[in-house]
C-alpha positions as CSV (number, residue, x, y, z in Angstrom):
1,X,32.2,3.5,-4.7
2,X,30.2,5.3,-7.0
3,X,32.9,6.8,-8.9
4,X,32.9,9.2,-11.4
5,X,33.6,6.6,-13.6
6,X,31.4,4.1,-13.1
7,X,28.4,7.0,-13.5
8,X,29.3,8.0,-17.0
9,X,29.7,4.1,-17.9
10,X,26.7,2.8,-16.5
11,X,24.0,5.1,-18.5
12,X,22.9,2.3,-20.5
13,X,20.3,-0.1,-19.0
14,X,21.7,-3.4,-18.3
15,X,20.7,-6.5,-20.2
16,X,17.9,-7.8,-18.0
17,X,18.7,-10.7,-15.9
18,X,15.7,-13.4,-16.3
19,X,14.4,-13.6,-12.8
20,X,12.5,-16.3,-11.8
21,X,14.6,-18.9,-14.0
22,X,16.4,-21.5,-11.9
23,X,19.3,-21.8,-13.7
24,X,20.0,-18.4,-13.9
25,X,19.1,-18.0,-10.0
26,X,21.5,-20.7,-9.3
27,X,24.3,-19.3,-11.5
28,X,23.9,-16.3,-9.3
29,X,26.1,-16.0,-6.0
30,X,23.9,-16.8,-2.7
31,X,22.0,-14.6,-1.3
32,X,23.3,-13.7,1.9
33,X,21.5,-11.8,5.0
34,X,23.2,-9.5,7.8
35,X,24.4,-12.0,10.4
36,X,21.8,-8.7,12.7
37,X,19.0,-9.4,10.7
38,X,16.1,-12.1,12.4
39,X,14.6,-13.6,8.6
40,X,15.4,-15.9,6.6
41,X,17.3,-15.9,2.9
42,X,16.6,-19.6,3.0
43,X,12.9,-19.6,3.8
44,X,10.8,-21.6,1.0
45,X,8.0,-19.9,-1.1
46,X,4.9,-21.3,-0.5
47,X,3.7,-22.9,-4.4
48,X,0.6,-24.0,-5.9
49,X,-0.2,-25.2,-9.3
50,X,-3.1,-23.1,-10.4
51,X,-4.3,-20.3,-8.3
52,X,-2.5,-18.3,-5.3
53,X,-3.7,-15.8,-2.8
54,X,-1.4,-14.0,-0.1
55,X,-2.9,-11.8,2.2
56,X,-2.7,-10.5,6.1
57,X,-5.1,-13.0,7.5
58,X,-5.4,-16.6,7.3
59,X,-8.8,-16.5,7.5
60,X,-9.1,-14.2,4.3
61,X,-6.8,-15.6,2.6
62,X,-8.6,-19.1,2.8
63,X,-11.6,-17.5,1.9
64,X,-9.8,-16.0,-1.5
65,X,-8.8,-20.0,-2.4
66,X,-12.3,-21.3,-2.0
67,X,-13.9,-18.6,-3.9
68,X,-11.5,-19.1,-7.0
69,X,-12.2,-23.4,-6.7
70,X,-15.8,-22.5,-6.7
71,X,-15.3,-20.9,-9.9
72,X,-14.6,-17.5,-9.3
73,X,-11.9,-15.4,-10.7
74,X,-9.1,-13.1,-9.0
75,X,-11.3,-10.2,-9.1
76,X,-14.7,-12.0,-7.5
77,X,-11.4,-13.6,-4.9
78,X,-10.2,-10.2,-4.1
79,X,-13.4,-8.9,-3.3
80,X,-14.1,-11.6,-0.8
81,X,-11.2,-11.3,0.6
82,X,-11.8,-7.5,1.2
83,X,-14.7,-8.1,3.0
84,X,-13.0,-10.9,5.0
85,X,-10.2,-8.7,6.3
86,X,-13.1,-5.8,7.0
87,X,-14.2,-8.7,9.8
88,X,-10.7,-10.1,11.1
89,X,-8.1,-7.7,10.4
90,X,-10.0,-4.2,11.8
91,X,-7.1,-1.9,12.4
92,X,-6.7,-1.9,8.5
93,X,-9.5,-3.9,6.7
94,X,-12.1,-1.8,5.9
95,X,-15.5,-1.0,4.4
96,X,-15.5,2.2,5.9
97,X,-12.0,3.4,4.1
98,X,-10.5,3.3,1.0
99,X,-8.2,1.6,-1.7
100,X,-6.6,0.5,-4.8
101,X,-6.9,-2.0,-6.9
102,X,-4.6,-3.1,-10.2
103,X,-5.8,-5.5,-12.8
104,X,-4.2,-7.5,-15.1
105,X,-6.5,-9.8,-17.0
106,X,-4.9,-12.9,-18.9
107,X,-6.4,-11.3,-22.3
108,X,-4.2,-8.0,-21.6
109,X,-6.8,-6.6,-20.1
110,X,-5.5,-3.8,-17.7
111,X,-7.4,-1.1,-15.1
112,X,-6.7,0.7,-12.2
113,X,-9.3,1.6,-9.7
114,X,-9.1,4.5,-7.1
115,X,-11.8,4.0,-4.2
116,X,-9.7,6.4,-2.2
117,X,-12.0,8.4,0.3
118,X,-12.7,11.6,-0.8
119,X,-13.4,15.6,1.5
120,X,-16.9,15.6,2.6
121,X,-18.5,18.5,0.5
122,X,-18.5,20.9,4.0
123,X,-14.8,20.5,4.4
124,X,-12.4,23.6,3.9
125,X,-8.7,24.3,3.1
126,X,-7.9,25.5,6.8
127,X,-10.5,23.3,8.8
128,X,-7.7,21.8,10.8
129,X,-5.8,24.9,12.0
130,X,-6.6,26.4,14.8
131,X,-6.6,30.5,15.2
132,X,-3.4,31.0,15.4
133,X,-3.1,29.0,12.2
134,X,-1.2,25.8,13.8
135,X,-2.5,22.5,13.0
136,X,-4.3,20.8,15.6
137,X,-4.8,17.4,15.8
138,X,-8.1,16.7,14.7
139,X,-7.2,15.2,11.0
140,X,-6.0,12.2,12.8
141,X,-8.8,11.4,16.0
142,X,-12.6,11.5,15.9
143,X,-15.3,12.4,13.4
144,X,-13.7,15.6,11.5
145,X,-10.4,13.1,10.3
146,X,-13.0,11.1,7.9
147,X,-12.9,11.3,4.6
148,X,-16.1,9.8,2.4
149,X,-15.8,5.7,2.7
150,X,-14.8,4.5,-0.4
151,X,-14.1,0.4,-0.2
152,X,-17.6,-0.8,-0.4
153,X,-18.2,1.5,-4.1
154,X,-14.6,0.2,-5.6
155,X,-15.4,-3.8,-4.6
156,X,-19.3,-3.3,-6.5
157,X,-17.5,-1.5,-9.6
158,X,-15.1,-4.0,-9.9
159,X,-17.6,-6.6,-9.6
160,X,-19.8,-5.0,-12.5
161,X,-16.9,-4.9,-14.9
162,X,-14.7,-7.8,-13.9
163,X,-16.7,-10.4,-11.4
164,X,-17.9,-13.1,-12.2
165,X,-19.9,-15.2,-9.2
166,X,-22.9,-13.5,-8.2
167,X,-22.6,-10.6,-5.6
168,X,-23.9,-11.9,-2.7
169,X,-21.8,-15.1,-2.8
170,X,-18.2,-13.0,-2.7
171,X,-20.3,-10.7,0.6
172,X,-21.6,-13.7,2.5
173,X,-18.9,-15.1,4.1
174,X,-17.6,-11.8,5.5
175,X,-20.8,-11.8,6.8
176,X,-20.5,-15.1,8.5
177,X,-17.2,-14.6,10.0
178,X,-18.7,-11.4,11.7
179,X,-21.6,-13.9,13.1
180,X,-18.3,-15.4,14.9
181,X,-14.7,-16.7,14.5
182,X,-11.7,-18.4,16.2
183,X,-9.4,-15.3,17.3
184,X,-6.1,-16.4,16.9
185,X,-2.7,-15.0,17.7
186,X,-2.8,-11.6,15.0
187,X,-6.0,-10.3,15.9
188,X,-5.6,-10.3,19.6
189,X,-2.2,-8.7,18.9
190,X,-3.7,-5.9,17.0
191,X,-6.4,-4.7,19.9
192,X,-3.8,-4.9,22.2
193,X,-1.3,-3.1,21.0
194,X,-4.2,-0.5,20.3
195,X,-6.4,-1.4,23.3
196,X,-5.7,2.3,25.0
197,X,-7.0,3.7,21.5
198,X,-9.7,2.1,21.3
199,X,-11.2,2.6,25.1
200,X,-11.4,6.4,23.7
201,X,-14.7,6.0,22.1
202,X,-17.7,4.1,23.8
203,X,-18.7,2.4,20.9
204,X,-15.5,1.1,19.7
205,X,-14.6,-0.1,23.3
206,X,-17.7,-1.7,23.4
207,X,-17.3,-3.5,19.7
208,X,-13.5,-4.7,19.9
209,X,-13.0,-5.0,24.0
210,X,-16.4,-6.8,24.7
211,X,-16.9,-7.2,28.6
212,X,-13.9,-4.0,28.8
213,X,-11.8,-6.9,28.2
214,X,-9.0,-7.8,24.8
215,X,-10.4,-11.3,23.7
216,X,-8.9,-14.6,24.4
217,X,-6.9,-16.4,21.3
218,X,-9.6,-19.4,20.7
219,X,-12.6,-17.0,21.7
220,X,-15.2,-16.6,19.0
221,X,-15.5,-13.2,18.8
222,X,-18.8,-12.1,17.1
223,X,-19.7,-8.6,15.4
224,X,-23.6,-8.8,15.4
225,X,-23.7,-5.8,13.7
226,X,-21.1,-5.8,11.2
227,X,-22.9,-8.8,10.1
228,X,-26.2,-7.1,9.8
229,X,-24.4,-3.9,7.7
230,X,-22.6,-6.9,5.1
231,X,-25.8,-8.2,5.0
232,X,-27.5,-4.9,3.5
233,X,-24.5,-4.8,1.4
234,X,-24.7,-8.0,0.3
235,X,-28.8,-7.4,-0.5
236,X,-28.5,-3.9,-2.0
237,X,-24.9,-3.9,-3.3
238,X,-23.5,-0.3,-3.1
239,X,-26.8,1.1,-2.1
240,X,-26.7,-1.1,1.1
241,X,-23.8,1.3,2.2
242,X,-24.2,4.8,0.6
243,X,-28.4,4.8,0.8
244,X,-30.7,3.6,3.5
245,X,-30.1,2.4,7.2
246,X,-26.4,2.3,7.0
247,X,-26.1,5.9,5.5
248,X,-28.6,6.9,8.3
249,X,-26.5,5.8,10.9
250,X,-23.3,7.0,9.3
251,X,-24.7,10.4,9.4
252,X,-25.9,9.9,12.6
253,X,-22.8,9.2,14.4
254,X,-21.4,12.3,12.2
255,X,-23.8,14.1,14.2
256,X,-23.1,12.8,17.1
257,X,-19.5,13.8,16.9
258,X,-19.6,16.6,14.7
259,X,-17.9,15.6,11.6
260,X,-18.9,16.3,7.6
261,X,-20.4,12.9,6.2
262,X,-23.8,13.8,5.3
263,X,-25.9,12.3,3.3
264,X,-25.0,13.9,0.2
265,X,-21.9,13.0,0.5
266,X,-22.8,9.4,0.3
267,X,-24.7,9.6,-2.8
268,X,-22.6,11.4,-4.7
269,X,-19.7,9.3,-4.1
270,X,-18.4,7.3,-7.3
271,X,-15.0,5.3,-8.1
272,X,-12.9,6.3,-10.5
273,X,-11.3,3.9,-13.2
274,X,-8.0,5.4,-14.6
275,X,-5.3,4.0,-17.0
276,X,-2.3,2.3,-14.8
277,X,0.6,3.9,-14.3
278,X,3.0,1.7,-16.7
279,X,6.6,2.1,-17.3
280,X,10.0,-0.5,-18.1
281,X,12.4,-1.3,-15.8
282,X,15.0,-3.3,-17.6
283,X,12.7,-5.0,-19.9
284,X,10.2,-6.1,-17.3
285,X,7.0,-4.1,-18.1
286,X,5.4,-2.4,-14.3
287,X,1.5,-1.9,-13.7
288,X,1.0,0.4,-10.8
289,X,-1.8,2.9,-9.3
290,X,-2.1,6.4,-11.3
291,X,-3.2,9.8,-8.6
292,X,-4.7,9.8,-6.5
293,X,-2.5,7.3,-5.4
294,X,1.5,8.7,-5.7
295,X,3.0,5.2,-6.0
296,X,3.1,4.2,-9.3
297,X,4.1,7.7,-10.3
298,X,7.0,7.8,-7.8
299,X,8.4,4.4,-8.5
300,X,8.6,4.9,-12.4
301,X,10.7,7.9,-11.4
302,X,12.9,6.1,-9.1
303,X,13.5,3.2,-11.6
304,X,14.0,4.8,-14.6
305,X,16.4,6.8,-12.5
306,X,17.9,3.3,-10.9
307,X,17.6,1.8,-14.2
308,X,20.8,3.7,-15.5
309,X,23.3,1.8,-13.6
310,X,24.2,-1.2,-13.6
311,X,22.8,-2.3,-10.2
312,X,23.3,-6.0,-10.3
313,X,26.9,-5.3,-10.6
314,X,26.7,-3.8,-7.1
315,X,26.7,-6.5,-4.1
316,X,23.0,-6.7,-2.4
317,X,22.8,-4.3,0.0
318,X,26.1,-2.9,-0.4
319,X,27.0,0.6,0.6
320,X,26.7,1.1,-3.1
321,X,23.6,0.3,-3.7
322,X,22.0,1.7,-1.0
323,X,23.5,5.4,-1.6
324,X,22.0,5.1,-5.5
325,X,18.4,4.0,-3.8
326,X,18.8,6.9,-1.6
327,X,19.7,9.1,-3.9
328,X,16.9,8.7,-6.4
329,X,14.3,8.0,-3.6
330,X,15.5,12.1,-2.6
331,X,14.9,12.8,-5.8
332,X,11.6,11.2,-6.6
333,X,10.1,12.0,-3.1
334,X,10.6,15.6,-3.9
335,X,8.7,15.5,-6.7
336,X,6.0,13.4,-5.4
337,X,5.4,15.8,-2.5
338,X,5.6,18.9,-4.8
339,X,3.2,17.7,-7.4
340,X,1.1,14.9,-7.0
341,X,-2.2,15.2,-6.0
342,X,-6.2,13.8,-7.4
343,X,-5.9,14.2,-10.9
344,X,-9.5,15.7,-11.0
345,X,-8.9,18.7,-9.4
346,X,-5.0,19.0,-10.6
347,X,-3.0,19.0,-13.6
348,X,-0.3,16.3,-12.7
349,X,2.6,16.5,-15.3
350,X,2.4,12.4,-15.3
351,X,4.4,12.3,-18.8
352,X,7.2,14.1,-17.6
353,X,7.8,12.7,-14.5
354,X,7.5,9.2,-15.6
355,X,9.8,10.1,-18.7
356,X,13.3,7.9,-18.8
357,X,14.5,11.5,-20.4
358,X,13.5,13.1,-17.2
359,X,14.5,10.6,-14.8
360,X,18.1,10.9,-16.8
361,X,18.5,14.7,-16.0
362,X,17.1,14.4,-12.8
363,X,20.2,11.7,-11.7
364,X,23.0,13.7,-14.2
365,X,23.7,15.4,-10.5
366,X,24.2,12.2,-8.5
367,X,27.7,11.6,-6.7
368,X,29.1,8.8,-4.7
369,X,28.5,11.9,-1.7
370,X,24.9,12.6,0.0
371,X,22.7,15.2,-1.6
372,X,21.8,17.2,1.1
373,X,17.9,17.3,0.4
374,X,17.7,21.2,1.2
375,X,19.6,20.9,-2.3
376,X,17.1,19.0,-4.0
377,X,14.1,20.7,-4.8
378,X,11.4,19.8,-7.5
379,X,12.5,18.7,-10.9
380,X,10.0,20.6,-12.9
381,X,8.9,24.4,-12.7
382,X,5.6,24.5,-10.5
383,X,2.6,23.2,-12.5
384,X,0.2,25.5,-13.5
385,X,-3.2,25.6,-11.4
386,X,-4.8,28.2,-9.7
387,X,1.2,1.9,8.9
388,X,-1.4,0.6,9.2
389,X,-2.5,-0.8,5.6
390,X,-3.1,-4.4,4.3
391,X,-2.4,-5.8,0.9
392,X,-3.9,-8.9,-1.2
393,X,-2.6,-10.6,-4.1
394,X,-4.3,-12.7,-6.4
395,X,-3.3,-15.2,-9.1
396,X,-5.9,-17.1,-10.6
397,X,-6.2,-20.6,-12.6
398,X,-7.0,-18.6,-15.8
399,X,-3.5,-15.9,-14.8
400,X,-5.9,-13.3,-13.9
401,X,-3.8,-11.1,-11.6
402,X,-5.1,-8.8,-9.2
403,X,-3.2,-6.2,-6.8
404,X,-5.3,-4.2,-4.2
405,X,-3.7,-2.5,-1.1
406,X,-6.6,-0.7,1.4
407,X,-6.8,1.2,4.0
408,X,-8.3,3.1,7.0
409,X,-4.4,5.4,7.3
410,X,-3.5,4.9,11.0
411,X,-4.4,1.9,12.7
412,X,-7.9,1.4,13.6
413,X,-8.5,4.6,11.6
414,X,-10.7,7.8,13.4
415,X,-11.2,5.1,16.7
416,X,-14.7,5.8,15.8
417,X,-16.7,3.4,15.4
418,X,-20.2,3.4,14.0
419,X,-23.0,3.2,16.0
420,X,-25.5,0.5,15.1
421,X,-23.6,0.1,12.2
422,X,-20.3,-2.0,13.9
423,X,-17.5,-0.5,11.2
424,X,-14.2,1.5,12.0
425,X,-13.9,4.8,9.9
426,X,-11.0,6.2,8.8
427,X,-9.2,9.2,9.4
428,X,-7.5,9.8,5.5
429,X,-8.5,13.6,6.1
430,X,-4.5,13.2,7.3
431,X,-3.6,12.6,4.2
432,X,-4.3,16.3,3.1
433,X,-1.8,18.8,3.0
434,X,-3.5,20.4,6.2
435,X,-0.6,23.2,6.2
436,X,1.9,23.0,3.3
437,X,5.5,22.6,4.5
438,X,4.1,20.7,8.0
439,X,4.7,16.9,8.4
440,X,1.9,14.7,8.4
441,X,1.8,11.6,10.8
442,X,4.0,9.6,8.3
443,X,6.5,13.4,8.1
444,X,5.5,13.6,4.8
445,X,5.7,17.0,3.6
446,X,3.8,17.8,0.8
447,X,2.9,21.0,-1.3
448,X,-0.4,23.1,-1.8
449,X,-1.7,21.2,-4.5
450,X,-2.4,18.1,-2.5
451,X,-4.8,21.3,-0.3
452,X,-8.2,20.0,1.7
453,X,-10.6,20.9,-0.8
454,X,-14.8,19.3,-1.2
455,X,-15.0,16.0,-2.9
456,X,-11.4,15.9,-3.3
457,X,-9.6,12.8,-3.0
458,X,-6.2,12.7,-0.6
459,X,-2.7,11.9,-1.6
460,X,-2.1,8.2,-1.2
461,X,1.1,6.7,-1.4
462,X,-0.5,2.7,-1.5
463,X,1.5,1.3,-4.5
464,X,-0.4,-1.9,-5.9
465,X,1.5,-3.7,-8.2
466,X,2.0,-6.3,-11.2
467,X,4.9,-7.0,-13.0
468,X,5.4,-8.6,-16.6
469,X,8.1,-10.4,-17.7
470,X,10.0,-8.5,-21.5
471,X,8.2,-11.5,-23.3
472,X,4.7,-10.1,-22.2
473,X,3.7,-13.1,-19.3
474,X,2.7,-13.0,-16.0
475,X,5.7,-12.5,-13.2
476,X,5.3,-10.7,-10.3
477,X,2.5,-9.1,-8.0
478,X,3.0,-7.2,-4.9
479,X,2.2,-4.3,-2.7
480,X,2.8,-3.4,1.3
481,X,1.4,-1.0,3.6
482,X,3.8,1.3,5.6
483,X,2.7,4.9,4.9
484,X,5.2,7.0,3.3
485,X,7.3,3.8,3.2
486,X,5.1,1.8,0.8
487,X,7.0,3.1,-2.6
488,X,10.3,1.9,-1.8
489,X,9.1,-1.2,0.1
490,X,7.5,-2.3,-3.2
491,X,10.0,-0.9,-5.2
492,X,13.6,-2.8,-3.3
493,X,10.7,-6.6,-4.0
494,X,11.4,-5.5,-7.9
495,X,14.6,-4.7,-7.4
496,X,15.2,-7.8,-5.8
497,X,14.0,-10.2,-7.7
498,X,14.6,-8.6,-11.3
499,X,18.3,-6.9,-10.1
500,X,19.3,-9.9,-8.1
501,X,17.1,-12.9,-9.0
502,X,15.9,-13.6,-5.6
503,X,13.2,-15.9,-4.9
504,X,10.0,-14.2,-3.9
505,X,10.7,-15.4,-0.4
506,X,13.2,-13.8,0.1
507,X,12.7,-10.9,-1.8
508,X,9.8,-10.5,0.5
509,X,12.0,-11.3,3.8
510,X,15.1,-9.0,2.8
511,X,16.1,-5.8,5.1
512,X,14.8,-2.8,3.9
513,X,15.7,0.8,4.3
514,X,14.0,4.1,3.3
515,X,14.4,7.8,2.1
516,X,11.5,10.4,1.5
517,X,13.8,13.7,0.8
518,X,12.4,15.1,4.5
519,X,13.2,14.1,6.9
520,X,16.7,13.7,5.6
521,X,17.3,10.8,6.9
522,X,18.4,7.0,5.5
523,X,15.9,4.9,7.7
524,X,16.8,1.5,7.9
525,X,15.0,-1.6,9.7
526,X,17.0,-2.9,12.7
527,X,19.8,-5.1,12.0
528,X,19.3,-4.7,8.2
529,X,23.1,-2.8,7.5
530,X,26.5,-4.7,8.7
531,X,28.3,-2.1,10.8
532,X,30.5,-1.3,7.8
533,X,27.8,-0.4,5.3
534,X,26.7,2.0,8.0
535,X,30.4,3.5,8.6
536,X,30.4,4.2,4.9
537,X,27.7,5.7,4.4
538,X,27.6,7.9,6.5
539,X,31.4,9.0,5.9
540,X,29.1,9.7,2.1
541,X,27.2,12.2,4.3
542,X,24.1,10.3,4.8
543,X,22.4,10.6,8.3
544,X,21.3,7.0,9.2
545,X,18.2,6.0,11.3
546,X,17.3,2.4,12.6
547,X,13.7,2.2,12.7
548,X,12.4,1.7,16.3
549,X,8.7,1.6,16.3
550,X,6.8,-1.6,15.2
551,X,9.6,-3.5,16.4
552,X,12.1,-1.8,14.0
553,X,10.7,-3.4,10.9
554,X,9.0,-1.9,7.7
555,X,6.3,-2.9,5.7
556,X,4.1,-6.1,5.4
557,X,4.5,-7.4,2.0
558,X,2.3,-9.8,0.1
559,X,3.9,-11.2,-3.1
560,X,3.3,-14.0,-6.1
561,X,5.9,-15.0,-8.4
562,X,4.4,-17.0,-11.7
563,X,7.3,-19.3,-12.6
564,X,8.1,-19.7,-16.0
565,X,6.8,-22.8,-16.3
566,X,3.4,-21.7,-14.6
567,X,3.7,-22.8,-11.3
568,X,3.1,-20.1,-8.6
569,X,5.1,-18.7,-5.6
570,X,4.1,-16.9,-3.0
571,X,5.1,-15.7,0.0
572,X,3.5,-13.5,3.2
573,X,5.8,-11.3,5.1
574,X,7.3,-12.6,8.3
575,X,6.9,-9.2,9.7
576,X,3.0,-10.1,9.8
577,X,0.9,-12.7,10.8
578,X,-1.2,-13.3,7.0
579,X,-0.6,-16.3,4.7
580,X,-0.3,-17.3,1.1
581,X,-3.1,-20.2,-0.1
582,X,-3.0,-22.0,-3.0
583,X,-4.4,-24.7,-4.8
């Protein structure tokens, strides 16, 4: 148990163990799974000598290896690979969404970039409320849930400052796989389990169900006019997206179904380069995404909270452990949801909630019993002011490291797809704060600043990530989709590995559970506590959860580990159908 004790002595960080070391892995007691849970602890990483990419498509990830033997580093890789996953992995790939991107260049280089989709300039605080003031559900379906596409501006500004291949080359072969590729088992899986959705707009049924039927695995299936839009993009750069005949028929299916996009809303859409969120967790130095994106913010609180006890002391996954993750995920969730939101249009207290000196006061009121989270409001006075996601990371020859999660929100976004055009759209619009104190679809409930307002970009809580070892090289990239989830998916693959020198395979196929202050709930992914871990916490007053939807699993994570002798492991989740490729 948490004793009193043991919470006094354990305010000093531990000395860090030096994960990824062999010796020290194997001087480490095994790694053992719940007899419940269906993965592996004694799966193998895949490796590779010089250059690795993981992502959720075979097909993409392939494409991410060839680029990087042609020449090309992890930034010109990821940006192929986007495009890729725009073509065969719909329900989340995008160029009409939004992302994040982390870089780590091997010079020391280091940049976040927020493509996050932003308000269209017509959209107001209350516009999805209905008369009586109740929320209706239009953030999520159809035309008014989109927020301005930002994926195809973040890939051209990475390009101009990082890439190094010519433009067109990294755009191409998206555009060829939309002239026609194998479907294989993932992709039919995804329109089916969606196929309802999708039947709800004429042009979407038409794009993804062709003949009103879900395709065959070892069908070509051909997007004819996707190709033709990649193609403009790959002509124009930006400008064949946010200018010309793909902004006319954007705006023309706006009007078709009365949403915002106009065409001033296209032009005047920029990515934002901001500074990385970067904090220490026991010596290992953490690159994450800065607002608009809550992630990186949210996990420096949570480990610099985490980070006073001495966690590798406490089994894996023992009821220990778990009630100190949940008890600083309460705690940093309720200061994500009470002050985070875009940084332009906010003044985010960043310093002090990424502070070890605040993370310390925050936990001074942790027990070994529950914190009921009605108990556990913000940390900080009020500041002053008036699942369905994919991840890719990149390793490359030169250790260039790049981390870029992306998104449409739910799966297959609005369902609308564009006429003429052949792209999903997103519905992030959900992402607002559409009435503070109301759940969104992930029950995320967040606080007025985080408010609908025009060219405004929407809470995120993606959580791309890089990780360096306390000597300054290369360790760790990661990132998951998973909604609400994504913080302390990424954060339990650090804790993991650097707490409990796992390998990155099974760092990546370890049980995962989940708390976001509201719902007050431990959720945990089925099978993933022994029967006794569950007694015992909840005799600590924790309500527990098992996850039922998606099959009771969490997250989709995509993860390198740089060996400290330069070698590369990677690993794709088993909870998804992607792949790790290296060379």
């Amino acid at each position: 148990m948490l004793g009193l004790a043991l919470l006094l002595a354990a305010c000093t960080p531990a000395e860090p163990p030096q994960a990824g070391l062999d010796e020290t892995a194997q001087s480490r007691p095994p790694i053992v799974f719940p007899d419940t849970w269906r993965f592996s602890a004694d799966d193998a990483p895949v490796t590779a000598e010089r250059a690795m990419v993981v992502s959720t498509d075979i097909y993409a990830s392939e494409l991410g290896a060839r680029i990087m033997q042609e020449g090309g580093n992890a930034v010109d890789a990821a940006i192929a690979v986007s495009f890729a996953l725009a073509v065969v992995k719909p329900n989340a790939g995008n160029i009409g969404g939004g992302g994040f991107m982390v870089v780590r260049m091997a010079d020391g280089t280091t940049a976040a970039l927020d493509y996050r989709e932003k308000a269209p300039l017509e959209a107001t605080r209350d516009m999805f409320l209905d008369d009586r003031g109740e929320l209706t559900g239009k953030s999520m379906l159809g035309h008014l849930a989109v927020g301005v596409p930002g994926s195809v501006m973040g890939l051209w500004e990475a390009h101009r400052r990082f890439g190094t291949l010519p433009w067109a080359d990294l755009v191409e072969p998206a555009a060829e796989l939309a002239d026609g590729f194998e479907v294989h088992e993932g992709f039919r899986r995804d329109i089916a389990n969606k196929e309802s959705d999708l039947r709800l707009y004429e042009t979407t049924a038409a794009t993804f169900l062709p003949g009103g039927r879900i395709v065959d695995i070892g069908e070509t299936f051909a997007q004819p006019e996707l190709a033709a839009t990649l193609r403009r993009i790959r002509d124009r750069g930006a400008d064949g997206f946010y200018r010309g005949e793909t902004a006319d028929l954007i705006v023309a299916e706006m009007e078709r179904g009365q949403g915002l996009i106009s065409h001033r809303d296209l032009e005047a859409y920029t990515a934002a380069w901001r500074d990385p969120i970067e904090f220490t967790y026991r010596g290992f130095t953490v690159l994450s995404m800065p607002p608009s994106s809550s992630g990186g913010t949210t996990m420096a609180e949570m480990a610099n909270m985490v980070e006073t006890y001495d966690l590798a002391e406490m089994p894996w996954h023992s009821t220990q452990m778990i009630h100190l993750l949940a008890e600083s995920w309460r705690r940093s969730y309720a200061d994500r949801n009470a002050y985070l939101a875009d940084s332009d249009f906010i003044d985010v207290p960043l310093e002090r909630l990424t502070a070890k000196a605040y993370a310390v006061a925050r936990a001074a009121d942790i027990t070994d019993r529950a914190t009921p989270s009605a108990d556990v409001g913000p940390g900080l006075e009020p500041p002053r002011e008036g699942d369905h996601t994919t991840h890719l990371s990149i390793v490359d020859a030169s250790g260039n490291a790049v981390a870029v999660t992306t998104t449409l929100n739910l799966s297959f976004g609005s369902k609308v797809t564009v006429a003429g055009a052949g792209f999903l759209l997103n519905n992030e619009m959900d992402d607002f704060t559409a009435k503070p104190g109301t759940p969104n679809f992930f029950g995320l409930v967040q606080g007025e600043d985080n408010g609908v307002e025009p060219g405004k970009r929407m809470l995120s809580a993606m959580t791309p990530t890089i990780v360096s070892r306390p000597d300054g090289t290369l360790f760790f990239v990661t990132g998951s989709p998973g909604g609400g989830r994504i913080i302390t998916t990424v954060f339990q693959t650090i804790v993991n590995v650097v707490d409990y020198g796992m390998n990155v395979a099974q760092a990546v196929n370890a049980p995962r559970v989940h708390h976001q202050h509201l719902p007050d709930q431990i959720m945990y992914e089925r099978g993933a506590l022994t029967p006794t871990v569950l007694a015992e916490l909840e005799a600590r007053g924790h309500v527990m959860v098992e996850r039922v939807e998606d099959g009771g699993l969490s997250g989709n994570v995509q993860a390198i580990m740089v060996m400290p002798d330069g070698t590369l492991q990677a690993a794709s989740d088993p909870r998804g159908r992607g792949a790790a490729i290296g060379w």
